[in-house]
C-alpha positions as CSV (number, residue, x, y, z in Angstrom):
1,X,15.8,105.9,32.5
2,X,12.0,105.3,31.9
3,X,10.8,101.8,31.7
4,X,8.3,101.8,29.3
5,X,4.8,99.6,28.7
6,X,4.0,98.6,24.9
7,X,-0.1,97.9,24.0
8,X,0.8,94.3,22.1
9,X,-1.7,94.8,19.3
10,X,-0.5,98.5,18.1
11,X,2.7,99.0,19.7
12,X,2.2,102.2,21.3
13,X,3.1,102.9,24.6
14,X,0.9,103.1,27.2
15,X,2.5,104.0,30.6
16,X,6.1,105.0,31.7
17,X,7.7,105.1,34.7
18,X,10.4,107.4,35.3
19,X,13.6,105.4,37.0
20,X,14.6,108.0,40.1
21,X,16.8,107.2,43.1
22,X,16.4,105.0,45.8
23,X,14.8,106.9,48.2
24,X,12.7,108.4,45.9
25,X,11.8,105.3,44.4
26,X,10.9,102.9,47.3
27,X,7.8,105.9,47.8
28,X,6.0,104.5,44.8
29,X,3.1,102.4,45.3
30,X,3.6,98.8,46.2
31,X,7.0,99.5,47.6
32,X,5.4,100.1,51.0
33,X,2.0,99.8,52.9
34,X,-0.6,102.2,52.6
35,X,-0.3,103.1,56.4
36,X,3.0,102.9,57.2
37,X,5.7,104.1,54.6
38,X,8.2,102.7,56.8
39,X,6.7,99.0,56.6
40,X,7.4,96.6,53.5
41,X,4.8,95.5,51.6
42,X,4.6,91.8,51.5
43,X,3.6,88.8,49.0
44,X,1.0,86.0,49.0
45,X,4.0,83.2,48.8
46,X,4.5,81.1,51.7
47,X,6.1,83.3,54.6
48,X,4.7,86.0,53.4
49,X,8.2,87.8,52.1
50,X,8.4,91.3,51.4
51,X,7.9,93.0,48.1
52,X,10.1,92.5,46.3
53,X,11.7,95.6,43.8
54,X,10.6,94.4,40.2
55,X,6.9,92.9,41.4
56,X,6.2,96.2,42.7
57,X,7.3,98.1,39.6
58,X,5.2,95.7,37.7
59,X,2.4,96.3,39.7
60,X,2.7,99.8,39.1
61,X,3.0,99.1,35.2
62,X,-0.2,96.7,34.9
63,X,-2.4,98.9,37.3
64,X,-1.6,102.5,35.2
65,X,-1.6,100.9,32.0
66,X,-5.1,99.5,32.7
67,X,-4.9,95.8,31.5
68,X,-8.4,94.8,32.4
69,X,-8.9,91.4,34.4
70,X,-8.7,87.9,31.8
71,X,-5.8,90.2,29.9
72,X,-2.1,89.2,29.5
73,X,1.3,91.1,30.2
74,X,5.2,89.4,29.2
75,X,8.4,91.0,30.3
76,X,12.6,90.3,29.9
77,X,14.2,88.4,32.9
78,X,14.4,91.7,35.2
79,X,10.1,91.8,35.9
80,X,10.2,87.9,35.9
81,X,9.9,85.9,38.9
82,X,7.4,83.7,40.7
83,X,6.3,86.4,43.1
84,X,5.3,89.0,40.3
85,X,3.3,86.1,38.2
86,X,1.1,85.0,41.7
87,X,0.8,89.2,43.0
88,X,-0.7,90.2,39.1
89,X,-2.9,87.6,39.0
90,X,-3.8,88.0,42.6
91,X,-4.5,91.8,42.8
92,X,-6.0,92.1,38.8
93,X,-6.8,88.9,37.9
94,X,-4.4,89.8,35.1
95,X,-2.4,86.6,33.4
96,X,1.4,86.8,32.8
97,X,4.4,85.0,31.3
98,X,7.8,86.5,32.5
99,X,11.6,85.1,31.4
100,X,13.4,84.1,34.9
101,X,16.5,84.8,35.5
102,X,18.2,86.4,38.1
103,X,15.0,86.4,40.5
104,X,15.2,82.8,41.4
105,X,13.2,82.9,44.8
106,X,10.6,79.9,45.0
107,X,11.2,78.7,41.3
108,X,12.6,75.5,40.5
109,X,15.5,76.1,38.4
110,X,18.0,73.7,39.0
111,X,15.5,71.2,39.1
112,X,14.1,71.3,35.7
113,X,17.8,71.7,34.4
114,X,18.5,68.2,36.2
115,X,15.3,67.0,34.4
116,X,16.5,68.5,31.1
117,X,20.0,66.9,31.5
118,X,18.4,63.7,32.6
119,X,16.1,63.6,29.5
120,X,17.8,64.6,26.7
121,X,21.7,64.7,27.6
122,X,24.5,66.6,26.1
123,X,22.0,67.3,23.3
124,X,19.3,69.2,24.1
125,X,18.4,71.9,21.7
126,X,15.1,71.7,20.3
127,X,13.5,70.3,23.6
128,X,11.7,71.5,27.3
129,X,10.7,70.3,30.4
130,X,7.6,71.7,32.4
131,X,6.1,71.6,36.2
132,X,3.3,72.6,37.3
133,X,1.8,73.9,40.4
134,X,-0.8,76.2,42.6
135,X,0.4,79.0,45.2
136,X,-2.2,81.3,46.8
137,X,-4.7,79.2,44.3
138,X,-2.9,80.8,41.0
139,X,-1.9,78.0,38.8
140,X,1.9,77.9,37.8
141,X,3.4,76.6,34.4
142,X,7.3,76.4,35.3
143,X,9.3,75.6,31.6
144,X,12.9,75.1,30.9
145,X,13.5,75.3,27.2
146,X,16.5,74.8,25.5
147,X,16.9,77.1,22.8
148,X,20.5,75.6,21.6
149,X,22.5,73.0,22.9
150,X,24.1,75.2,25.5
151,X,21.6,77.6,26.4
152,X,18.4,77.4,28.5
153,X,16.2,79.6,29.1
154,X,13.5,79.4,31.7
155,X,10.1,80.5,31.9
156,X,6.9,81.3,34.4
157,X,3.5,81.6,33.4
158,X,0.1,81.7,34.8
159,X,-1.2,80.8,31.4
160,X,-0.7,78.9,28.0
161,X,0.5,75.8,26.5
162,X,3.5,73.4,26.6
163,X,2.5,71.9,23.4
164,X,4.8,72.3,20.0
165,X,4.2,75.7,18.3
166,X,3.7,75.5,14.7
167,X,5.9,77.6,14.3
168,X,9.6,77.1,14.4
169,X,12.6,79.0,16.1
170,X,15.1,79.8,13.6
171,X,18.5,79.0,15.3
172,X,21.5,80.6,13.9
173,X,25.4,79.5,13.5
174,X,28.2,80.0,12.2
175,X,29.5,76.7,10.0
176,X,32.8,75.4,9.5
177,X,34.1,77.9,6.4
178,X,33.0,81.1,8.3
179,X,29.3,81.6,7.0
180,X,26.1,81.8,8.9
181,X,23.9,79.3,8.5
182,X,20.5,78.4,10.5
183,X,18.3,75.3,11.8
184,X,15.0,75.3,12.5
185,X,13.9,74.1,16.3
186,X,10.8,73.2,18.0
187,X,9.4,75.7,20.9
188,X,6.4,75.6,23.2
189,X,3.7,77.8,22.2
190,X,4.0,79.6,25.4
191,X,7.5,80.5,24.5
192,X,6.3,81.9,21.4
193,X,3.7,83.5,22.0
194,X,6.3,85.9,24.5
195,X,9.2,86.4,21.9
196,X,6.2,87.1,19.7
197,X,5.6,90.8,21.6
198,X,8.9,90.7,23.6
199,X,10.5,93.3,21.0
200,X,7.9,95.4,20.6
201,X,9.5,97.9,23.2
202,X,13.0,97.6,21.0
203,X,11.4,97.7,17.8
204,X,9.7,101.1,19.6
205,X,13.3,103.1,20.8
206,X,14.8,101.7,17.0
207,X,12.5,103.9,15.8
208,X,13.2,107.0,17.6
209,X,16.9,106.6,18.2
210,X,18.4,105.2,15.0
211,X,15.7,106.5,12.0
212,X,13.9,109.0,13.3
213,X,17.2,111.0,15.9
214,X,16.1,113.4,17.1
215,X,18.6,113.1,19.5
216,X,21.4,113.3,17.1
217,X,19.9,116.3,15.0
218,X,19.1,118.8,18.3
219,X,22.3,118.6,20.1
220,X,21.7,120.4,23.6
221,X,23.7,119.9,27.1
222,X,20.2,120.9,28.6
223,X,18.8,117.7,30.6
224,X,15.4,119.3,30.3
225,X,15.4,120.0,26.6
226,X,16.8,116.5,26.2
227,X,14.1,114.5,28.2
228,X,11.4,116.9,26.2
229,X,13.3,116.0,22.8
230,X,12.9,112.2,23.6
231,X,9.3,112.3,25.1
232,X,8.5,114.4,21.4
233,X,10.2,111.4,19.6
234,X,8.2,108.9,21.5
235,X,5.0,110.5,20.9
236,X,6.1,111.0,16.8
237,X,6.5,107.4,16.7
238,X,3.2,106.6,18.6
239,X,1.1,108.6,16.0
240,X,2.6,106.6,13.1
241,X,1.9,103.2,14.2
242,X,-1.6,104.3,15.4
243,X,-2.0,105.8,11.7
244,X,-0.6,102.6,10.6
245,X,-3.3,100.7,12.5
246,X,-5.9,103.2,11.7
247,X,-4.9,102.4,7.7
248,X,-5.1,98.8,7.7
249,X,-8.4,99.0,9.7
250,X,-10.0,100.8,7.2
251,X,-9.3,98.1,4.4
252,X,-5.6,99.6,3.2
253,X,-3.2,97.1,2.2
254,X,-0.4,96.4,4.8
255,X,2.7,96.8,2.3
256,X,1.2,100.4,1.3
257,X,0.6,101.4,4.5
258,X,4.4,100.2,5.6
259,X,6.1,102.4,2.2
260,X,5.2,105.3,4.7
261,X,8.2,105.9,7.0
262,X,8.2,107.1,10.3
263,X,10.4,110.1,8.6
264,X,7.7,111.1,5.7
265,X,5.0,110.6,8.4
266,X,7.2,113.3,10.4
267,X,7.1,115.5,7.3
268,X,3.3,115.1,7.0
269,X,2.8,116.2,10.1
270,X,5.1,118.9,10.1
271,X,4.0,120.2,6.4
272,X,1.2,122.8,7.7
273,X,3.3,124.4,10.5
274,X,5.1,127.6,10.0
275,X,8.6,128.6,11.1
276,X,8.3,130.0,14.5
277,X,9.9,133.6,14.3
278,X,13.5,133.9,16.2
279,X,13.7,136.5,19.0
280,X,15.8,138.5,19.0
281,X,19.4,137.4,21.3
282,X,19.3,140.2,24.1
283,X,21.3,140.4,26.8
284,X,20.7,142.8,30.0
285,X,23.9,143.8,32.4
286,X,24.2,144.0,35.7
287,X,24.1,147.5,36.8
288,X,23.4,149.0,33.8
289,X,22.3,153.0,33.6
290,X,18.6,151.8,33.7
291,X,19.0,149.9,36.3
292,X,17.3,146.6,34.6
293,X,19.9,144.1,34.2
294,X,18.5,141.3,34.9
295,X,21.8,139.4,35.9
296,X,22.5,137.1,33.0
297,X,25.6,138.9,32.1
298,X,28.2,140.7,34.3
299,X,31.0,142.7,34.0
300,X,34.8,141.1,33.9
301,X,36.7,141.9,36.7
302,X,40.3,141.8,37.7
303,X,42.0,140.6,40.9
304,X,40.7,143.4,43.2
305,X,37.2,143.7,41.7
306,X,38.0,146.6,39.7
307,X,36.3,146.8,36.2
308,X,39.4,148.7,34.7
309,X,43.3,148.6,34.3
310,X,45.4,150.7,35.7
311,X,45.6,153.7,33.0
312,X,48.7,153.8,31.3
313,X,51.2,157.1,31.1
314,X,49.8,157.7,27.5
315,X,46.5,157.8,29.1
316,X,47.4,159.8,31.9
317,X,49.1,162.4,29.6
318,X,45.6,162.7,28.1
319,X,44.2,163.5,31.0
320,X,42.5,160.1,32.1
321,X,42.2,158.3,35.2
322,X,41.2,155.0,34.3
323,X,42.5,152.4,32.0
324,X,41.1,150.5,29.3
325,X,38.3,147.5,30.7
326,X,39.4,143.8,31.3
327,X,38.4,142.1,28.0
328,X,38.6,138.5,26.9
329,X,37.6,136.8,23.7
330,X,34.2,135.6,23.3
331,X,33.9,131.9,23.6
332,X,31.2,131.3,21.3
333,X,32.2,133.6,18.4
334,X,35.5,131.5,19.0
335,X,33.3,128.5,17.3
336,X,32.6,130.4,13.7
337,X,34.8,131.8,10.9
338,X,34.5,135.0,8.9
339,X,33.5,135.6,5.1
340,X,37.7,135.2,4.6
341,X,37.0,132.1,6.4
342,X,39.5,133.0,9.6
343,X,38.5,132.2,13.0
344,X,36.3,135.4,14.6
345,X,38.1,136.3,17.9
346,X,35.7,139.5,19.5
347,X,36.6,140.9,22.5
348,X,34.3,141.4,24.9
349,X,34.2,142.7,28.7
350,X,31.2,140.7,30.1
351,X,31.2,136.9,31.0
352,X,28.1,135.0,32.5
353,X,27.3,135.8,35.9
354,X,26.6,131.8,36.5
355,X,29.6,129.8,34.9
356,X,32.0,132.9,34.3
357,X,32.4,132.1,30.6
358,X,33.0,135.2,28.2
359,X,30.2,136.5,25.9
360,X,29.9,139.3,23.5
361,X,26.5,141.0,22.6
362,X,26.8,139.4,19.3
363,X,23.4,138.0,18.0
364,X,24.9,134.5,16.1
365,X,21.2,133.2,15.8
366,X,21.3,133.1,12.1
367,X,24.5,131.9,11.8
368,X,24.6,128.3,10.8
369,X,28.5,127.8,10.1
370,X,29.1,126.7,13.6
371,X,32.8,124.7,12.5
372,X,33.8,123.3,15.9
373,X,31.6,121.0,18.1
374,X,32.3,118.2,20.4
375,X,36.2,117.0,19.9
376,X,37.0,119.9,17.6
377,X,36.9,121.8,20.8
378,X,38.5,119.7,23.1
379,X,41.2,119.0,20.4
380,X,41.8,122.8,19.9
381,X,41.7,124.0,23.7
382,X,44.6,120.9,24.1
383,X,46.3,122.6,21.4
384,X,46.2,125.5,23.1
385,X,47.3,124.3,26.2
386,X,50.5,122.4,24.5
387,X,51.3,125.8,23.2
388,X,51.4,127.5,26.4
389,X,52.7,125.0,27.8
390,X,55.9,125.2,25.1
391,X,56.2,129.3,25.3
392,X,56.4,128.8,29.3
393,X,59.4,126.5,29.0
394,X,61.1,128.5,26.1
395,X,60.2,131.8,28.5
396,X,62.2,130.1,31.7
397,X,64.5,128.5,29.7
398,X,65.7,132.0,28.1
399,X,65.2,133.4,31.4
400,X,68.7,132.2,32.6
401,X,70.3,134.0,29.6
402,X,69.0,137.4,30.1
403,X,70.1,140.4,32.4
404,X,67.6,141.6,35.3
405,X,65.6,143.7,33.5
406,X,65.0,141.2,30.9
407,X,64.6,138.6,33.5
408,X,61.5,140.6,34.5
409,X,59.3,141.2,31.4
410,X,60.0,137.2,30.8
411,X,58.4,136.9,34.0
412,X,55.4,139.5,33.8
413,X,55.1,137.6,30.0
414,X,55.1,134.2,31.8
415,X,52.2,135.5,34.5
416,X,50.3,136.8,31.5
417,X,50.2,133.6,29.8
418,X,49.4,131.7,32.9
419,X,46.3,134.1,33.1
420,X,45.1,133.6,30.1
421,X,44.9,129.5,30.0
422,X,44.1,129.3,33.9
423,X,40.7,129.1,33.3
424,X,41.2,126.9,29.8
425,X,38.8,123.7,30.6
426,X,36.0,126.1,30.9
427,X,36.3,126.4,27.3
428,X,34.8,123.0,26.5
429,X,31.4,123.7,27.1
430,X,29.2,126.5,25.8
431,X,27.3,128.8,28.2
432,X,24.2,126.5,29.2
433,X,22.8,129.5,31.8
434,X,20.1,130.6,29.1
């Protein structure tokens, strides 16, 4: 997860921070002193508390996004509390207005909700109450605004106005036949000044995610490729609204710089480059006649380590002493049909040295009718599992029917069968070794 830092006037992003475990996390800056990584940091509020968790990851955001000192920064209710508006403005001189929530410490909630009650009753939309205060000399604007008749919302700020923004909130409902109808409320300019740039970040990952998808267009199981494919998206996005900004600056009219997409700015950019050439798919065995394998591929083996069956007596009578090698079909050749249009079942006698899944030699690089991704392989290995499962209870069933020797193939048939679905869950994921 990366929490993410939007510039408010052209919506790029201008520092990330990657979410990473506890113990991995609490190492950041302004988690602990300086000194002594074993000792909390603590605030400027009265008692001097420790640091708490969100303050110091906004601490972290403001310092490495450089907002210089008289600048502003807003967050959701998970950054917001009294103790990250006072340590901002303390350490950068940098003024904030932050939703409150969950981190309630020092801030007068249920008091301004008493106030609010008091005021305006079982009617409140429309309307606010506001205290203010000075902690470590920053000055406090604490709001409660009631954005409907049943929901509040509550604000801190180190800056701003209480006063009635000119502009209204457009409140939504639903009426009595079913259809969605609106009203429009008073806010405080301080409240609207925050849901102003509060979706900035959304509008942001919209862009990437549901229009531009990269996600959705390079399928990988790689967590590397993956976190490269979204940092790629992020920066695609980044270069269009700074084009977009670039544009208007230079006297272009808004509406024809906005007719150019995020996906035609991706084929601008894209126009000049050339296809990068495929290399050719390669694989090197372990202990090969050269002696250069480099391990990515190893022989199949059988129960005893041995590379070949047992020869059989028409092999014997031809003079051999070895049998034919342990083969199994290749998984991913499994996945694509022939010019007849049947499924393509090679054999092969090597399987990755890593996750043991069978794969054949076969260069499938320039194949693009790949037919069965995602549920089409899990619906077709449960398939095949319901069918084994069906022959193995025909193959006991008839087993009671049949003499000795009979009785005997049925059972070397019903060990065969168990051998060749043991390993059948494997056969939901590709090899990702490579």
């Amino acid at each position: 997860m990366l929490r993410n830092s939007v510039d408010c006037v052209t919506g790029i992003l201008v520092h990330q921070d990657i979410a990473m475990n506890a113990e991995v996390q609490t190492r950041k800056k302004y988690y602990n002193t300086e000194d002594d990584s074993l000792r909390r940091e603590t605030t400027s509020l009265t008692g001097h508390p420790v640091m708490p968790v969100h303050t110091a990851e906004v601490l972290c955001q403001v310092e490495e996004s450089g907002v210089i000192p008289g600048g502003w920064v807003g967050g959701d209710a998970w950054f917001g509390s009294l103790a990250t508006s006072v340590e901002v403005f303390k350490r950068f001189s940098v003024h904030s207005t932050f939703i409150v929530k969950n981190n309630q410490d020092f801030f007068p909630m249920k008091a301004l909700h008493a106030v609010l009650t008091a005021r305006h009753g079982d009617r409140p939309a429309g309307h606010w109450v506001s205290m203010t205060t000075t902690i470590s000399g920053v000055p406090l604007i604490a709001v409660a605004y009631a954005w409907s008749q049943k929901g509040v919302s509550y604000f801190i700020s180190t800056c701003g106005s209480t006063e009635v923004s000119p502009i209204k909130y457009e409140s939504k409902f639903e009426d009595a036949w079913g259809n969605t109808s609106f009203k429009l409320i008073n806010r405080p300019k301080l409240a609207h000044y925050l849901y102003e740039y509060l979706p900035l970040i959304d509008e942001h990952n919209k862009q990437r995610q549901n229009i531009l998808a990269l996600e959705k267009v390079w399928l990988t199981k790689d967590v590397w490729f993956r976190n490269v494919t979204t940092l790629l998206g992020q920066c695609t996005v980044d270069m269009h609204r700074c084009f977009r900004n670039r544009m208007i600056e230079k006297g272009v009219a808004p509406t024809k710089v906005d007719s150019i997409r995020v996906l035609k700015f991706a084929d601008l950019m894209c126009g000049c480059l050339k296809q990068w050439p495929k290399p050719k798919q390669h694989f090197l065995i372990v202990g090969n006649e050269d002696g250069k394998g480099d391990g990515r591929l190893t022989r199949i083996y059988g129960k005893d380590g041995e590379r070949t069956k047992p020869p059989t007596k028409q092999q014997e009578q031809q003079g051999r002493n070895i049998g034919n090698a342990y083969v199994r079909n290749c998984f991913v050749c499994r996945g694509y049909l022939s010019k007849k249009g049947k499924q393509i079942n090679n054999q092969t006698s090597f399987l990755c040295s890593k996750c043991h899944m069978p794969l054949c030699r076969t260069d499938r690089s320039k194949d693009e009718e790949f037919v069965r991704r995602g549920v089409d392989i899990l619906l077709a290995s449960m398939r095949t599992i319901m069918q084994a499962t069906i022959v193995l209870f025909v193959a006991v069933k008839c087993m009671v029917r049949r003499s000795s020797s009979q009785r005997k193939n049925s059972y070397r048939y019903i060990q065969d069968a168990a051998a060749e679905n043991k390993c059948i869950w494997r056969r939901f994921h590709h090899c990702i070794c490579d």
